[in-house]
C-alpha positions as CSV (number, residue, x, y, z in Angstrom):
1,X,91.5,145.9,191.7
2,X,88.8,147.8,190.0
3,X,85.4,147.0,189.4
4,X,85.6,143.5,190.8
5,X,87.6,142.1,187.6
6,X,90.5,139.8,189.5
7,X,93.7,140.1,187.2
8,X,96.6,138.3,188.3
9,X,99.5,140.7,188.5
10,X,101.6,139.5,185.7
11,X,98.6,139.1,183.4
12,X,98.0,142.7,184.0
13,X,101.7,143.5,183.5
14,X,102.3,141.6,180.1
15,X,98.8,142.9,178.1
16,X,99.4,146.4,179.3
17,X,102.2,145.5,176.6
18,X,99.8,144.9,173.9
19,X,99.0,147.0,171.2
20,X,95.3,148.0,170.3
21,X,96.3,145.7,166.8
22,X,97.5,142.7,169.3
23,X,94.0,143.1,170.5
24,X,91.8,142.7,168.1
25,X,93.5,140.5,166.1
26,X,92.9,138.1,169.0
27,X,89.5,139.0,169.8
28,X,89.0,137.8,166.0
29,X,90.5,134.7,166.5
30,X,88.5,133.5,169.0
31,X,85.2,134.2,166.5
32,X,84.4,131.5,164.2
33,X,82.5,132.9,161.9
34,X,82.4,133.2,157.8
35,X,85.2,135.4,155.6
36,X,81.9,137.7,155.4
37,X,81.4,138.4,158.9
38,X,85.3,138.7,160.3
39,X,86.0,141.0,157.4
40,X,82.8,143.5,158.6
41,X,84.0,143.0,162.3
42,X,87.1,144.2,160.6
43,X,86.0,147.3,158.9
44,X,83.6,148.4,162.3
45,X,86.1,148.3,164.7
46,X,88.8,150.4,162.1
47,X,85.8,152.2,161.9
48,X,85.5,153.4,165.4
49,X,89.2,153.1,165.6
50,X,89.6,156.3,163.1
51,X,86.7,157.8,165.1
52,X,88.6,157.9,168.0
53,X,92.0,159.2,166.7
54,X,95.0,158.2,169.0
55,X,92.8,157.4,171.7
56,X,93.8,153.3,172.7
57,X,90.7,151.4,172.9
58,X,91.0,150.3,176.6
59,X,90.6,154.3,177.4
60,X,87.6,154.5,175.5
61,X,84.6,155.6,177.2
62,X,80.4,155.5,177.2
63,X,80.5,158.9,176.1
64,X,83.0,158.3,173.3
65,X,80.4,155.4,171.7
66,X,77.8,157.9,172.1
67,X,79.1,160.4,170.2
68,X,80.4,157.4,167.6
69,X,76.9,156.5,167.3
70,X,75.8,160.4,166.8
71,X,78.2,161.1,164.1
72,X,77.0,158.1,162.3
73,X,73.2,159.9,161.9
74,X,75.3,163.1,161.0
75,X,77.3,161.7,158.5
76,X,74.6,160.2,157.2
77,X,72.4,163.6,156.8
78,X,75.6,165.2,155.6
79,X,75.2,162.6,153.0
80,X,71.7,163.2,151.9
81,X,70.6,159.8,152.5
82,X,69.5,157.8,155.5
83,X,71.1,155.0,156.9
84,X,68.8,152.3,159.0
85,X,68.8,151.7,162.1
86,X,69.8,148.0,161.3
87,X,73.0,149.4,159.9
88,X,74.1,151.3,162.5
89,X,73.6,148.1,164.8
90,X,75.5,146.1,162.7
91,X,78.5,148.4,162.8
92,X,77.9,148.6,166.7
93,X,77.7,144.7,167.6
94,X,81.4,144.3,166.7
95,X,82.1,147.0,169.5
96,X,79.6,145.4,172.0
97,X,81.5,142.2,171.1
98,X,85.2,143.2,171.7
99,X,84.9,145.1,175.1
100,X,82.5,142.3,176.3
101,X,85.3,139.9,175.5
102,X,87.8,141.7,176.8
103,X,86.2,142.8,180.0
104,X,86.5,138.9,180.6
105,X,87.6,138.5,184.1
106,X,89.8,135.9,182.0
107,X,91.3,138.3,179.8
108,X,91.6,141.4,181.0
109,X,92.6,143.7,178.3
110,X,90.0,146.0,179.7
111,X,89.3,146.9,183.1
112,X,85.5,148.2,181.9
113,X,83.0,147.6,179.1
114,X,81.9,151.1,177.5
115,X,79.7,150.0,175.6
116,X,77.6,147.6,178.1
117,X,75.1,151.1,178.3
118,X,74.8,151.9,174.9
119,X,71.4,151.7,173.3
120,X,71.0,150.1,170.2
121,X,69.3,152.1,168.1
122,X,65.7,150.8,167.0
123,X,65.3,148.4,164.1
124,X,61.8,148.3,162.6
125,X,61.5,145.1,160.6
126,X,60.8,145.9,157.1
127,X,61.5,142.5,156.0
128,X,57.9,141.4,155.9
129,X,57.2,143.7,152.8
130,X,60.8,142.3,151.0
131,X,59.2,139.9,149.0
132,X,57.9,139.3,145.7
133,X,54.4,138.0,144.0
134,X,53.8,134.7,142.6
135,X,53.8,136.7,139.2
136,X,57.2,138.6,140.3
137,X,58.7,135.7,140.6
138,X,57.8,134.3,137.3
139,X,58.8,137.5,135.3
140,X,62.5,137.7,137.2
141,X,62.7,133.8,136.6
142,X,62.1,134.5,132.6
143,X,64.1,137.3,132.6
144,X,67.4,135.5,133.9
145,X,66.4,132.1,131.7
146,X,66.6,134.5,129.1
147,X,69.8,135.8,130.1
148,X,71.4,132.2,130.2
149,X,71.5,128.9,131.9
150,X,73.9,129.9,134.8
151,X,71.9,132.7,135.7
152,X,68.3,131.2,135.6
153,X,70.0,128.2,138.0
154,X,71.2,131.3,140.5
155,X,67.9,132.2,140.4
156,X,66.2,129.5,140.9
157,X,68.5,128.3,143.3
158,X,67.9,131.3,145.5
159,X,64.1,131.0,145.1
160,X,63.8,127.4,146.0
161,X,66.3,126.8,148.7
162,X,65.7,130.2,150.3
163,X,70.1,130.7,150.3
164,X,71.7,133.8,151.5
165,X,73.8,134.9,148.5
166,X,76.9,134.2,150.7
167,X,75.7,130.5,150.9
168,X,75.5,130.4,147.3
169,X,79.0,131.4,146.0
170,X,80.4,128.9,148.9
171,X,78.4,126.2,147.3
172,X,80.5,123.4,146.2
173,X,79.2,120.7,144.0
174,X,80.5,118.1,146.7
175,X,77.9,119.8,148.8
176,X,75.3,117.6,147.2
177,X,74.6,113.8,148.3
178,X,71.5,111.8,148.4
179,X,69.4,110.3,151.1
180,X,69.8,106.7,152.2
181,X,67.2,105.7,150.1
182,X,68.5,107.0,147.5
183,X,65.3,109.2,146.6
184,X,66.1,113.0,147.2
185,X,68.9,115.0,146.7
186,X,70.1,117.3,150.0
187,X,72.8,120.4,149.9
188,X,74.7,120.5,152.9
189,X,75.2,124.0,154.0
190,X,78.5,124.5,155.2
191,X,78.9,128.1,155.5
192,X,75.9,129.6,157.1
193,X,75.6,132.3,159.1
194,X,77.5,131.9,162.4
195,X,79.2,128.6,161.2
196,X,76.0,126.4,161.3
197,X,75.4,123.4,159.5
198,X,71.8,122.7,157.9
199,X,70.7,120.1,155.4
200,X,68.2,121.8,152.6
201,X,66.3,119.7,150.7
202,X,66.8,120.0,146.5
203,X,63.6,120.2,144.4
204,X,63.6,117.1,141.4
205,X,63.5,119.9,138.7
206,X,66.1,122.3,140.5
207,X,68.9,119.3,140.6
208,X,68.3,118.6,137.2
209,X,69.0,122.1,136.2
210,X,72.0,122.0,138.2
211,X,73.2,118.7,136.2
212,X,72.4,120.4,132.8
213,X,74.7,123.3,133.9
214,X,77.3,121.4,135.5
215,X,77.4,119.3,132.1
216,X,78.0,122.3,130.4
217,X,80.2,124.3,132.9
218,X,81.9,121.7,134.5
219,X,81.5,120.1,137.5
220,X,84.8,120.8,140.4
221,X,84.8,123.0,142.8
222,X,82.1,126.0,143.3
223,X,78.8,125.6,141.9
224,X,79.0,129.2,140.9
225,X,82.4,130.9,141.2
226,X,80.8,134.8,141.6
227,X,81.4,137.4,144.0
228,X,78.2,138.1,146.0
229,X,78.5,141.3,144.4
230,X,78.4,139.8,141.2
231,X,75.1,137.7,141.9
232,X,73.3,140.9,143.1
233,X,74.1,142.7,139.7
234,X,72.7,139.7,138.2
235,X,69.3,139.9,139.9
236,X,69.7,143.6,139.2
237,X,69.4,143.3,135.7
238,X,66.5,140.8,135.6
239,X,64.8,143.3,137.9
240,X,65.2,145.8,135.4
241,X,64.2,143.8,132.0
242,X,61.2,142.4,134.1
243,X,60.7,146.6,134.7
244,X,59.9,145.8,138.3
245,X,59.4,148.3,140.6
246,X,60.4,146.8,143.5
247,X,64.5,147.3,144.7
248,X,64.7,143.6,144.8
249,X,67.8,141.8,145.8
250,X,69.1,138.4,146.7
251,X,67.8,138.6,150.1
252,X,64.5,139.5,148.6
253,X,64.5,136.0,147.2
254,X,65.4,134.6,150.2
255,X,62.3,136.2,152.5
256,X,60.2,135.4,148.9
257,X,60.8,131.3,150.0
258,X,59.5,132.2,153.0
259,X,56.6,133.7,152.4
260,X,55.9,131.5,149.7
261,X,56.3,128.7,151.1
262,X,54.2,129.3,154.4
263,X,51.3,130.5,151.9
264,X,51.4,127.1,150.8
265,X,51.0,125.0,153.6
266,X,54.8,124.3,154.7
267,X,55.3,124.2,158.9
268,X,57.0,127.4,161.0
269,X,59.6,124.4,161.5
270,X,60.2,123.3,158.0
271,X,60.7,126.9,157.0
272,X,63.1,127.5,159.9
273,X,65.2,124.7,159.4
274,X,65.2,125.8,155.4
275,X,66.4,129.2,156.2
276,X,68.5,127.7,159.1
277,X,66.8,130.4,161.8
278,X,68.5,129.6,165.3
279,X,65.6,130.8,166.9
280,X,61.1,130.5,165.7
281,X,60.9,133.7,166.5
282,X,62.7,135.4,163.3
283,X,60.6,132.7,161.6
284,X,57.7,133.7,163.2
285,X,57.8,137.4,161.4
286,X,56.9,136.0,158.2
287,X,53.5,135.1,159.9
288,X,52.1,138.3,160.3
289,X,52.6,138.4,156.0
290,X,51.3,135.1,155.2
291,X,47.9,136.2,157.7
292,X,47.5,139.8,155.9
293,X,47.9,138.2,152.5
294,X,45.7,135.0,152.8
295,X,42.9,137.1,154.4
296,X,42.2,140.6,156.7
297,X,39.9,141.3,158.9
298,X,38.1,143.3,156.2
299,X,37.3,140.0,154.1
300,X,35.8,139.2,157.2
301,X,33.5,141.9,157.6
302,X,32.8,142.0,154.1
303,X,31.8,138.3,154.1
304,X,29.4,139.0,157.1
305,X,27.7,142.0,154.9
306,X,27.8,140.2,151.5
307,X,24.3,139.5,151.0
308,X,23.8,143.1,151.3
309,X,26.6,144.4,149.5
């Protein structure tokens, strides 16, 4: 028996047997999460897998993570460019994930988790400067009205509902309903991140875009049948025509409802449950934005010296 895990004998006997592919394939199965996020599980753990040559994964070690996570800042130099730290973590988690599953006293594929040590590199949270002016906003949201109706309502959509872009090209027209009154119109959101369900609330002048386009483009199946990829070239090119600076993206649009919408008097909750945030505290980071934006502690001194000044 080693390190405390109690395997019954025959358990041991028949997943010795399994192949590292057996493995993973069910250590995926048991994750119910979007197309998105199995396929990037997917790609981290061949990842590592290629890393580590012929090596089976229940031989892996600490060491062998280390030097995973090392050759991912080389690579990157090697590469002239630098990846963040967020990245890095993201193609860790999968890793974390697997050997913590199957270090399961339950499950027993491996008799040790070599990753349970491993530091996860720092993230800084740069989120709070992804975001765009009230003006920004206005010149993308020109640029793509300009560039037709489909793309303004991808826009808009994103700006006003606050979607990720993989919520968006899951949208599905029967997604929409109204309230029992009858008054507002509601999106459920089926494929959010993890699998969670959240209601978002439709502005008046957002559905009736969406009615004009689904005149026009028909109205079955998904809302907008795009590749995520496809969206973010869209937004590309309105960046570009608006000749804005910033390297904006979908996700900038997203952080953009946040920040807007705190500015302008909506609740920590309301935004969270918006967003669909499983916990205040990622909410809360938009906070520190909205305070530095509406006023700094310089206005404040300034104020005090004004009569002087």
């Amino acid at each position: 028996m080693e390190h405390g895990i109690e395997c019954l004998e025959p358990l041991e006997k028949e997943q010795e047997e399994l192949t590292d592919e057996e493995i993973v394939n069910m250590f995926l199965a048991t994750y119910h999460h979007s197309k998105n996020t199995l396929r990037n599980y997917k790609y981290a753990i061949k990842r590592f897998q290629n890393f580590i040559g012929q090596k089976r994964l229940k031989d892996v070690t600490w060491r062998d993570i280390e030097l995973y996570k090392l050759s991912l800042l080389k690579e990157d130099q090697n590469n002239n460019r630098q990846y963040a730290a967020a990245t890095i973590s993201v193609l860790l988690a999968p890793l974390r994930s697997l050997y913590k599953w199957g270090n399961n006293p339950n499950i027993c594929c491996f008799t040790h988790d070599p990753a349970a040590s491993v530091k996860k590199p720092k993230v800084s949270n740069n989120s709070s400067r992804h975001f765009l002016t009230r003006n920004e906003v206005i010149k993308i949201l020109q640029q793509l009205n300009t560039m037709g109706l489909r793309d303004y309502a991808i826009g808009l959509t994103l700006v006003l509902l606050g979607l990720r872009v993989s919520e968006l090209v899951s949208m599905e027209w029967d997604d929409f309903h109204t309230d029992p009154m009858g008054t507002s119109v509601w999106l459920t959101v089926l494929n959010g991140k993890g699998q969670k369900v959240r209601e978002v609330k439709v502005p008046d002048k957002l559905w009736n875009l969406l009615r004009l386009y689904r005149m026009e483009h028909g109205g079955r199946g998904k809302v907008f049948p795009l590749t995520t990829r496809q969206v973010q070239r869209i937004i590309e090119i309105a960046r570009k025509k608006a000749d804005l600076n910033k390297n904006v993206t979908p996700h900038w649009l997203r952080h953009t409802n946040a920040t807007l919408a705190l500015l302008n008097g909506a609740t920590l909750q309301q935004v969270q449950q918006t967003l669909g945030h499983s916990h205040i505290n990622t909410t809360q980071q938009y906070i520190h934005t909205v305070e530095q934006i509406k006023k700094a502690a310089p206005d404040f001194v300034e104020d005090c010296l004004k009569e002087v000044l």
